[in-house]
N, C-alpha and C positions, 0 to 999 in steps of 0.2 A: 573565545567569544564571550561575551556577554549576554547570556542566558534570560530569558525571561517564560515562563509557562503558563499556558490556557487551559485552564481543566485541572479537576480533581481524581478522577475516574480509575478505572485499573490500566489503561495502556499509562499515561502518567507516573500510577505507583510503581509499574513495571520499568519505566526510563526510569528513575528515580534511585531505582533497586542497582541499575548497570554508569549509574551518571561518575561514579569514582575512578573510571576507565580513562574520563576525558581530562588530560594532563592540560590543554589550554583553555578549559571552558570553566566560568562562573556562575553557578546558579543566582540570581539576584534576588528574583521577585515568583509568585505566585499569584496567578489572578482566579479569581470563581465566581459562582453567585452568592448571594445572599445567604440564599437554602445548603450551598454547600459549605459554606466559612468555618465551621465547628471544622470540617473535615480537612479541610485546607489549611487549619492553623496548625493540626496536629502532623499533617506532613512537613510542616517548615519547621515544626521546633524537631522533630525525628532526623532532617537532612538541613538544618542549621541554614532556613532560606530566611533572608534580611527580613525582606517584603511581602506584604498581604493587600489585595487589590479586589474590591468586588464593582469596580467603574472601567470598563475596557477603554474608555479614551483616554482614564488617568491613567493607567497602565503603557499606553502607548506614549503618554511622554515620560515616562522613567526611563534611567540610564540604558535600559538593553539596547543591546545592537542586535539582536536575534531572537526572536519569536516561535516556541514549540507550541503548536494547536494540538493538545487532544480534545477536540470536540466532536460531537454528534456529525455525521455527514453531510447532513443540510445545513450549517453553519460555514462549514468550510472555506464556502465560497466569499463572503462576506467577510469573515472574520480576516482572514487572509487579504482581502483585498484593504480592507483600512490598515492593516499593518505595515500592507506597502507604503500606502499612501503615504503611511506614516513616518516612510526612509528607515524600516526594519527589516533584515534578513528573516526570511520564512522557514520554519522544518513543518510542514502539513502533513497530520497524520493519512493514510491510506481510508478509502478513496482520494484521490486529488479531490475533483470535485462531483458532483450530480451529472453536469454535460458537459460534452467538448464545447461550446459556445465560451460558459465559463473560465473551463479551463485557458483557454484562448486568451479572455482577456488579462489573465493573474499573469499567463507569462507574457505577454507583451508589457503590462504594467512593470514586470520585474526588468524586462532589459532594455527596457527606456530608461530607467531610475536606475540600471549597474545594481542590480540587489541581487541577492543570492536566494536561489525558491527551490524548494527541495518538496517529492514527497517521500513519507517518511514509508516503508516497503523492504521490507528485510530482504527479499527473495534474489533483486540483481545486486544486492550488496555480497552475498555470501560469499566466500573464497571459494567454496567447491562448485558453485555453481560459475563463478569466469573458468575453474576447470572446465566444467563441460563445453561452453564456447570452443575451449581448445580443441577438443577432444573430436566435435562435428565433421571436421574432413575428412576426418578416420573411417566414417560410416557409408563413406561413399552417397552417390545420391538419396535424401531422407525422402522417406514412402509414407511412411503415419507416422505422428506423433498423441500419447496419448495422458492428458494428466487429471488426476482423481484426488479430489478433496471434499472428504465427506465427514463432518463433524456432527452429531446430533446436536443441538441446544437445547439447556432444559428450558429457553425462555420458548421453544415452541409447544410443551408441555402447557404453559401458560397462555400462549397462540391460539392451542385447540380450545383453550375454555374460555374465550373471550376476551382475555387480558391483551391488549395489543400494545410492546414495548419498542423503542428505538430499532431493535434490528429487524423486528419484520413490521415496520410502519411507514407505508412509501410515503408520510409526511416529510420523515426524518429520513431519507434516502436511504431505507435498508433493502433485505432482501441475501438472498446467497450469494449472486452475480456480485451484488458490490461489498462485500462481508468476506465471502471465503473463496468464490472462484476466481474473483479477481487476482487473486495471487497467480493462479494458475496461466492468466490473460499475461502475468507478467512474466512470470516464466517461457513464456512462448514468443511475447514480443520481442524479447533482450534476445532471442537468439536467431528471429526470424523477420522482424519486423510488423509493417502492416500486412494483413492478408488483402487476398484480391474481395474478399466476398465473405460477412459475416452471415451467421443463421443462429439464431437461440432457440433453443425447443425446453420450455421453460414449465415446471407444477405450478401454477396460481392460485391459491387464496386469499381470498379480500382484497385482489388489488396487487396480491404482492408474491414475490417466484420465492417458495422454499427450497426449493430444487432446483435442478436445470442441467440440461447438456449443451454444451456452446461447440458449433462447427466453425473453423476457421477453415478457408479455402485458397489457399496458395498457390491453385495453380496446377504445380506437378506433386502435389503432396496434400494431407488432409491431418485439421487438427480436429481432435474431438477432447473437450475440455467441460471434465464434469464438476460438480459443485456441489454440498446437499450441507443443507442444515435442521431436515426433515427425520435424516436417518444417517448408518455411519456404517461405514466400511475401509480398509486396509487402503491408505493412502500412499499413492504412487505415483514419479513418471517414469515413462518409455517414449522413446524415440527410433527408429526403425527405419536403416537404412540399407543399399541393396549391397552393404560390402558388411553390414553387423550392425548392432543394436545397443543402445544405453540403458541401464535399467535404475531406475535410482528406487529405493524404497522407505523414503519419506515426503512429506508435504513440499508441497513448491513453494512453501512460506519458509524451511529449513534448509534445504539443501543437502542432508549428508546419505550416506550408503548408495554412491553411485559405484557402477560396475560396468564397464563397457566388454562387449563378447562379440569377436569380428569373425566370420565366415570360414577365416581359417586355421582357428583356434585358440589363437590369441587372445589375452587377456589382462585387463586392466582393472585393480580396485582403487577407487580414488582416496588417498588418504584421509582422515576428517580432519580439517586445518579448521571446524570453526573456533566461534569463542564460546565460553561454558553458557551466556545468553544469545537470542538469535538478534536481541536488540544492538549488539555492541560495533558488530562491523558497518553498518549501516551508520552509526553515529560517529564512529571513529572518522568514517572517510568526511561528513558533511563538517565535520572538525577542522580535518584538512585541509579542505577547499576555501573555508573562511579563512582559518588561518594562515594560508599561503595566497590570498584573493586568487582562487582560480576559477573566475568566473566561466572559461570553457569548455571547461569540465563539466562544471554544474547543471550549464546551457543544455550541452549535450544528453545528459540524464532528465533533464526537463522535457526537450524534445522526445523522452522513449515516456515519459508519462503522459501527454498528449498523445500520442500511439496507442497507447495504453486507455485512453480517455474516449479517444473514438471508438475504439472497438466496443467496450463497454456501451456508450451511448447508442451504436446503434443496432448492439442486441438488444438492450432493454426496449426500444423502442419498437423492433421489430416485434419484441414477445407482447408492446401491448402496455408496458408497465410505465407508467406515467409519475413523475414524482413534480409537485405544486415550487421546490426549491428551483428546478431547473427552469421555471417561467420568470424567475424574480429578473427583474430588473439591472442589463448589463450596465454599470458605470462606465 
């Protein structure tokens, strides 16, 4: 593919760091603001990119055939949507977008126009986490599931004393829900789907969830999916079924140290097959798909993002949390 990128930022520096992996892709171009171009010239002359863009509609008629968004989350939607427009394949950083209303219209927009729409989400890319997939029937009927992603930030350090930056400013669609549990929503969904019945039970400041415990209700089985960017704790999941249990002991944004331990003594550790970054498999495969047009594929992982998009949407809404991005104006 022929590459083109939005944003300066550290998820960008971070692709940037893992981009010598991808055997058919070109980086071409680099777009930013005005305020960021000192920083953005210094990444193209570092990873030898042609082009420098601080005009996003001139950017979208240069030669890319594909589009990487790192931008702020309330961008998302927008940015992504003129890119379609524009007959450009999407990689959209995590969140997709603010609502599923949005989200809704990017992927219609993409498979009316045969574009490729990706979001960008390490978590159902990982190689050990399709292990676990496999692994599920093994457990017999699942009872709880339970995943915990608790990061401190130091920008909530800055939070407490007035500073209000991107991640906890429901201007800009932050918050933990859509920052750090969201992975957790993704790990859950790729292996479960929609639940019958979401609940947020969410800490609020100014507007915005630092914390949160997310129930997902399925029926014959219960997920509780915690979040914090308030405070920090030993991040894990478990899954818990009536023949044995999976136990993984890292982030549901990484995937590795899974152990399954079945009732009757059996036991499995899963080997770590990822790659030395958690960004690589995740770009490796959106590689693939262009490069082989397999738009069914794609479709497929779009439709677990819309999954992924509802469930989000209608916890924040139930906790209360209102973001000004999600009332803009559907095209």
């Amino acid at each position: 593919m022929k590459l083109g990128i939005v944003g300066s930022g550290i998820i960008v520096k971070e692709f940037l760091s893992i981009a010598r992996h991808l055997k058919h892709t070109m980086i071409l171009s680099l777009c930013c603001t005005k305020r960021s171009e000192d920083e953005a010239r210094a990444l193209a002359k570092e990873y030898l990119i042609g082009q420098i863009f601080t005009d996003y509609e001139e950017f979208l008629r240069s030669e890319a055939d594909t589009v990487y968004l790192g931008l702020p989350n309330h961008l998302h939607f927008t940015y992504t949507y003129r890119a379609l427009m524009a007959g450009k394949n999407v990689i959209v950083e995590k969140p997709f977008t603010p609502s599923i209303e949005q989200a809704l219209v990017l992927s219609r927009t993409a498979r009316e126009n045969r574009l490729f729409l990706f979001e960008a989400v390490t978590t159902i890319y990982q190689p050990d986490y399709r292990r676990v997939k496999e692994l599920l029937p093994a457990l017999g009927s699942i009872r709880l599931v339970q995943c915990s992603y608790s990061q401190y930030s130091r920008r909530y350090d800055r939070f407490k004393n007035g500073e209000v930056l991107p991640a906890f400013d429901p201007a800009c669609a932050g918050g933990a829900l859509m920052d750090i549990n969201i992975y957790n929503v993704h790990y859950t969904a790729g292996l479960f789907g929609m639940p019958e019945s979401v609940h947020y039970f969410a800490n609020i400041e100014r507007g915005i969830d630092t914390s949160g415990v997310l129930l997902l209700d399925y029926g014959s089985f219960l997920c509780s999916l915690t979040g914090a960017k308030d405070c920090s704790a030993p991040n894990s999941c478990m899954i818990q079924g009536d023949k044995g249990y999976l136990i993984q002991n890292s982030p549901a944004n990484i995937c590795k140290g899974v152990r399954m331990v079945l009732n009757d003594g059996a036991e499995e550790t899963v080997v770590d097959h990822s790659y030395s970054h958690r960004m690589i498999s995740e770009f490796l495969d959106f590689e693939k798909m262009i490069f082989s047009g397999d738009l069914e594929t794609c479709y497929r992982y779009l439709d677990h993002s819309l999954c992924v998009c509802r469930i989000q949407t209608e916890a924040r809404r139930m906790a209360g949390i209102v973001f000004p991005a999600e009332v803009e104006e559907a095209q």
